[in-house]
N, C-alpha and C positions, 0 to 999 in steps of 0.2 A: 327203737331206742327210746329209753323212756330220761326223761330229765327233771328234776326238782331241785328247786331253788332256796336256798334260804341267806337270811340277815345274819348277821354277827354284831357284836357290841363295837363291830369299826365299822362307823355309819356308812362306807364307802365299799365293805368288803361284803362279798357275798360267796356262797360256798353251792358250787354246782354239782350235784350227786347226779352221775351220769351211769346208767347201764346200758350195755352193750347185749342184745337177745342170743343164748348160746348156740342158736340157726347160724348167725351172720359167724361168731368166732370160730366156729368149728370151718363152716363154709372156707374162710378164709384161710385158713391154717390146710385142710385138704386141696383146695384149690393149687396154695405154693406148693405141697409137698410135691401134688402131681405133676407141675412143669419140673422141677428137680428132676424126677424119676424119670423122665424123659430122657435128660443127659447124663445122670448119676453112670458112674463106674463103680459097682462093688464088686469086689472079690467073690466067687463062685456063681455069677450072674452076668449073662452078658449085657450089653448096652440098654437100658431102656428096659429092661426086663424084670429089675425088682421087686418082689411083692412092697404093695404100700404102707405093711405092717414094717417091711425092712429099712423101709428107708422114712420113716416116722423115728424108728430107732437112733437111724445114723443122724439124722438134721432134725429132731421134732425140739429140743429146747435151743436150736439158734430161729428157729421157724417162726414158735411160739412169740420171743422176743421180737424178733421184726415184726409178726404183726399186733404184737401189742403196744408199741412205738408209734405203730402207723395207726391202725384204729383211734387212738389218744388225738393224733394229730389232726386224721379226720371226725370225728365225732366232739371233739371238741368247738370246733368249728360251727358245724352243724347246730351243737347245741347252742349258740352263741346266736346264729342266725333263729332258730328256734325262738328264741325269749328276748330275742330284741335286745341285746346286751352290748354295749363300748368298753370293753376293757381298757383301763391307762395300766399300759403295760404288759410282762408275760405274765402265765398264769403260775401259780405253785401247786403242783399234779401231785397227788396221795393217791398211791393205788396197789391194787395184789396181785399178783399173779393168776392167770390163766390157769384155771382148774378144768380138766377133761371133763364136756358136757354141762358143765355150766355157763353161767351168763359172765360178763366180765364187768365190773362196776371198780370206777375210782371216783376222786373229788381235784374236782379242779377250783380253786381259789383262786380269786380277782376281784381286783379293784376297780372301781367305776369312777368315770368323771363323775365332778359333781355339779349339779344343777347351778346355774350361775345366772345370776341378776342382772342384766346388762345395765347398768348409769345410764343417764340420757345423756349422750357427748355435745350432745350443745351448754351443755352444763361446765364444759373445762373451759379454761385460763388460758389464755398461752400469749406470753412474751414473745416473740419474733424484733432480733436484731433486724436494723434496718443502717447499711454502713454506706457511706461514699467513698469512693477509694480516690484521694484528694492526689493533685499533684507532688505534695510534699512527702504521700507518702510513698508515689514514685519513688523522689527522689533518692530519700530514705534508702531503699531496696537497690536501685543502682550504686548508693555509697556502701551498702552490705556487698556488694559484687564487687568494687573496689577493695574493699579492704581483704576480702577472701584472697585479692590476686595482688598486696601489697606486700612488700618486702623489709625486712629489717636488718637497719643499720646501726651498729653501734657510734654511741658521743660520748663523749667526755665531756659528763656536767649531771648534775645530780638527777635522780630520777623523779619522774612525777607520774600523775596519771594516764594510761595507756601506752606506757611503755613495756617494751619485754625484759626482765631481767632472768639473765643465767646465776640458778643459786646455787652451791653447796651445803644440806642445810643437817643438823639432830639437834632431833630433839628426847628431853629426858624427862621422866617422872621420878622423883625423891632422888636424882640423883643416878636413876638407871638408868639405861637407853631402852626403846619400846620398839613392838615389832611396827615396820612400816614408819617411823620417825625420821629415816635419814635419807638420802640422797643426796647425789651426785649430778650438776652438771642439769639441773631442770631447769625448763623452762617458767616462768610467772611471770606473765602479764597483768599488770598494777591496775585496779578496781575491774575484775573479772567475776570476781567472785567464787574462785572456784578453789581458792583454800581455804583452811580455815580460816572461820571468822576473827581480822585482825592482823592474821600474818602478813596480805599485802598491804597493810594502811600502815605496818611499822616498818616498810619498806622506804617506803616514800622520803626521796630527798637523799636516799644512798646514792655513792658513784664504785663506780670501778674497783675491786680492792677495798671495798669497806667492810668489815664484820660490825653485826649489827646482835645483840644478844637482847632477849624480851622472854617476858613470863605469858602465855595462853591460855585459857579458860576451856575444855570442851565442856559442850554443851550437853545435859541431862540425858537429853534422848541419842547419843551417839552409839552406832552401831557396837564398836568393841566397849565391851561392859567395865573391863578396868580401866578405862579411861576416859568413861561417860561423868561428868560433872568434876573431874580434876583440874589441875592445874599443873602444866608442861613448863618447863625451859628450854628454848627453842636459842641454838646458835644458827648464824645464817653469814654466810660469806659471797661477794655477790662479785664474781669475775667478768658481768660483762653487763651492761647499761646500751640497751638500741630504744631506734625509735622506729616506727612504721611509715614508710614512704609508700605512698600509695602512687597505683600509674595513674597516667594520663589521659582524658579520653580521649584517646586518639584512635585512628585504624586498626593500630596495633592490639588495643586495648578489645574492638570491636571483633576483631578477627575469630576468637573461637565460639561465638555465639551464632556466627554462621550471617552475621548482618552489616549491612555497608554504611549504616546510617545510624547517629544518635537516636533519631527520630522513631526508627524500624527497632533500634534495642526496646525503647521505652513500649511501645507499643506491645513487644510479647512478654516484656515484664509487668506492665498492668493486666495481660492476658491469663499470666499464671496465676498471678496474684488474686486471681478475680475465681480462676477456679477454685483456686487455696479457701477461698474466704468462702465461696458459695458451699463448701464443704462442712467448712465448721459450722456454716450457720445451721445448714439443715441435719447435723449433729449436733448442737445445742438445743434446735427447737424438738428433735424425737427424742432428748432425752429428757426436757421437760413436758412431755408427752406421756410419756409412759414412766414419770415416775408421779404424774397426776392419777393415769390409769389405778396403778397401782393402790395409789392413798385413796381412790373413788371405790374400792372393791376391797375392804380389809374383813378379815377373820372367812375367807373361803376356806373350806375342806380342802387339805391338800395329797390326792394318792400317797401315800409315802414310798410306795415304789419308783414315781417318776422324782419325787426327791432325793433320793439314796443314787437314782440314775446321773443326778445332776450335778449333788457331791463327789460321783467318781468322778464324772468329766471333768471337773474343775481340777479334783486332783489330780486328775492326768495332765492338764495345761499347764498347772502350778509345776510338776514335777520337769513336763518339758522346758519351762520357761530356766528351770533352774540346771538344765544341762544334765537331769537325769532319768531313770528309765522307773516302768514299774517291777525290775527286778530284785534280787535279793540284795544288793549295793546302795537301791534307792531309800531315803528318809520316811520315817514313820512321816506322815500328816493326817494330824488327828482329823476325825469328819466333822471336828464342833466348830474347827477353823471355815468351813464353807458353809454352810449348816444357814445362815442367815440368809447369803447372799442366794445359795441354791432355792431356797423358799422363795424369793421373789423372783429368779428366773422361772421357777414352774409354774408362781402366781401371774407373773404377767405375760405366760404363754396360752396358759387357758384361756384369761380375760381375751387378748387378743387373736384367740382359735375360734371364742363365741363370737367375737365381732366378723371376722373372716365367713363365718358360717349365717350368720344373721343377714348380713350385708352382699350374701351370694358372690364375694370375690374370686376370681380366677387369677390363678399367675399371668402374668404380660410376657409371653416368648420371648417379644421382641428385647423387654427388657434385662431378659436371664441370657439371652445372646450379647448384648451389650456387655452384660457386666462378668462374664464369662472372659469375654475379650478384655477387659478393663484390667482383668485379675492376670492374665497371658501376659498381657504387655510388660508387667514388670519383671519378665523371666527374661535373659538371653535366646531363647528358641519358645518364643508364643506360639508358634502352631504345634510343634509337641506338647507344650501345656494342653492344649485345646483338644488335638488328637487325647492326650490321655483322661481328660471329659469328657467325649464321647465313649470311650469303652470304659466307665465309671459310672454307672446311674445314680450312685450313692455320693459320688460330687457333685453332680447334675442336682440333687434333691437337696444338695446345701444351699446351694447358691439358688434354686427355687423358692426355700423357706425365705432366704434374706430380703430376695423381692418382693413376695407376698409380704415380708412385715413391710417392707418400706410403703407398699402401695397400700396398707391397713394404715400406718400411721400418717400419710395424706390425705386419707378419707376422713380421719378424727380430726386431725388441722382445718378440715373443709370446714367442717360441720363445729369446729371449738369457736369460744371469742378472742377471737385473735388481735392482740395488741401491738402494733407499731412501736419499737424504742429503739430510740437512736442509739447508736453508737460510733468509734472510732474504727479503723482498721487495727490499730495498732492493742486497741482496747481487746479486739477479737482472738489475734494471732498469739496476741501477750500477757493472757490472765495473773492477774493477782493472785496470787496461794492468801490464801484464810489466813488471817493474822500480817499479812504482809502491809508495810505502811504503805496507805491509799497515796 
């Protein structure tokens, strides 16, 4: 097998001219016909009997094809191991057909990683939350567990804040009614936040039987477009005014947490709380981790094939996340919508493949069993989860990549300057959105 290589004007692609010597193709091609001939049944010949001119006739262009499929896939290979080659990604095979007695030659196109610069990681930054989970904010989380199991009663007396009012409410633009504007019989509980901005604040101070009429503003960026930066008139009639009675803590109250004691609740509620938190920390600090990596390592060569791989995925998660399939029903999604985001997933895969490889990391078993289990638990039947990961190796290799990254991004933590900065719990579990008053 003879192989020669050459460059292309894409710094990363390379074009492998491979021939196949017409010894091995022919070999191959009479080799299969003769186990054929073995079993063949032709008509005026008995079992096994056929001349090999006959049965060349009958099977020689399905023959041919199989082993030019298979040769491809072996000498491809071959030539790969040959020239010391890492392809990112599959190859794009040009080739001709199997001519009688000659040699067989195609070109196999690929792409290469590309040579990458490793940073010195002692060179990052890295902020690390640092929180006390105080008694208050105990407290805090038992009065959220209260109020989940509190009940609502109506009064007669005007409403204020965190109360429930039942509304009947439309609303209209220029005079018309809008799709989605009306209801019946809903529930709004006063500074929730969860209507538009306004509607609960001109609630405030209604009772029972009161109609309340006011003009609304949506806001610019509002999903439905004819009614992004208008202005509604909203009637609103409010049948019922409660308040929230929270229970007692009593036995009663303690009973379905499985615990006898104020003492024993508080205790596995700082326990949750504590996983809760240890969570987001060490997802705040690997995502400013790797998006230092990232800005440490700009303008790399990126395969475009493992990029276009990365736009499908996304578009296949986008398409799942939207309740549709990639059939003919599903939404065009252009690839310039992921197109950015795919770049930096491929960008900070390599980065973190060169460090994995640099730093001789192995996956931790221990770890991929762990978190295996971790991923189970949240099923009704974990150990069918788990059974259907063992006869899946292609699960098995997800959840191996996950740990391998996490145990790459504790080694960059090890080795960065890592900062202590205080924070809250509540600071943690309840970020500000950008723009929101501090």
């Amino acid at each position: 097998m003879e192989v020669s290589v050459e460059k292309t004007a894409n710094k990363l692609e390379r074009k492998l001219l491979i021939e196949v010597p017409a010894e091995r193709v022919q070999g191959e091609i009479t080799g299969r016909l003769k186990v054929i001939g073995k079993r063949a049944r032709l008509k005026g010949f008995r079992p096994g009997k056929a001349p090999l001119k006959v049965i060349e006739q009958q099977y020689g262009p399905q023959v041919r094809e199989e082993v030019l499929n298979d040769l491809i896939n072996e000498t491809y290979t071959q030539a790969l191991q040959q020239e010391k080659l890492n392809p990112a990604g599959n190859p794009r095979i040009e080739s001709a057909r199997i001519e009688p007695g000659a040699s067989f030659k195609y070109t196999a196109t690929i792409e290469l990683y590309p040579d990458l610069d490793l940073k010195p990681l002692d060179k990052l930054k890295v902020d690390r939350p640092e929180v006390e989970i105080t008694e208050a904010d105990v407290d805090a989380m038992v009065e959220k567990l209260r109020q989940q199991r509190g009940t609502w009663e109506p009064v007669e007396r005007a409403a204020r804040d965190g109360d429930q009012l039942t509304v009947d409410f439309e609303g209209k633009k220029d005079g018309e009614a809008f799709a989605g504007g009306a209801g019946k019989q809903v529930p709004v509980v006063l500074g929730s936040g969860r209507f538009l901005a306004g509607f609960e604040e001109k609630l405030v101070g209604a009772s029972t039987g009161d109609t309340r009429e006011f003009d609304l503003d949506f806001p610019s960026d509002y999903p439905n477009k004819q009614l992004a930066g208008k202005t509604a008139q909203f009637t609103v009639e409010v049948t019922q005014v409660a308040e929230q009675k929270l229970p007692d803590l009593d036995e009663k109250f303690l009973e379905p947490f499985a615990v006898s004691s104020m003492e024993e609740l508080r205790k596995g509620v700082r326990e949750n709380m504590q996983r809760e938190l240890d969570s987001v920390v060490h997802g705040q600090v690997k995502e400013r981790v790797l998006d230092q990596l990232v800005d440490q390592h700009p303008g790399i060569d990126l395969p475009q094939g493992l990029v276009t791989e990365e736009i499908n995925r996304m578009r296949g998660e986008a398409l799942q996340r939207m309740g549709a399939t990639s059939g003919k029903a599903a939404p065009e999604l252009p690839a310039q919508l992921f197109e950015e985001a795919a770049r930096r997933r491929v960008s900070l895969g390599l980065i973190l493949g060169e460090i994995v490889r640099k730093e001789s990391l192995k996956v931790d078993r221990g770890r991929v069993k762990a978190r295996m289990e971790e991923i189970a638990d949240g099923f009704d039947d974990p150990q069918q989860v788990l059974d259907t990961y063992a006869k899946n190796p292609r699960l098995v290799a997800g959840v191996e990549a996950m740990v391998l990254e996490d145990q790459a991004v504790e080694l960059i933590v090890a080795k960065a300057k890592v900062t202590p900065k205080k924070a809250t719990f509540d600071e943690m579990m309840n970020p500000k959105q950008e723009g929101e008053a501090k």
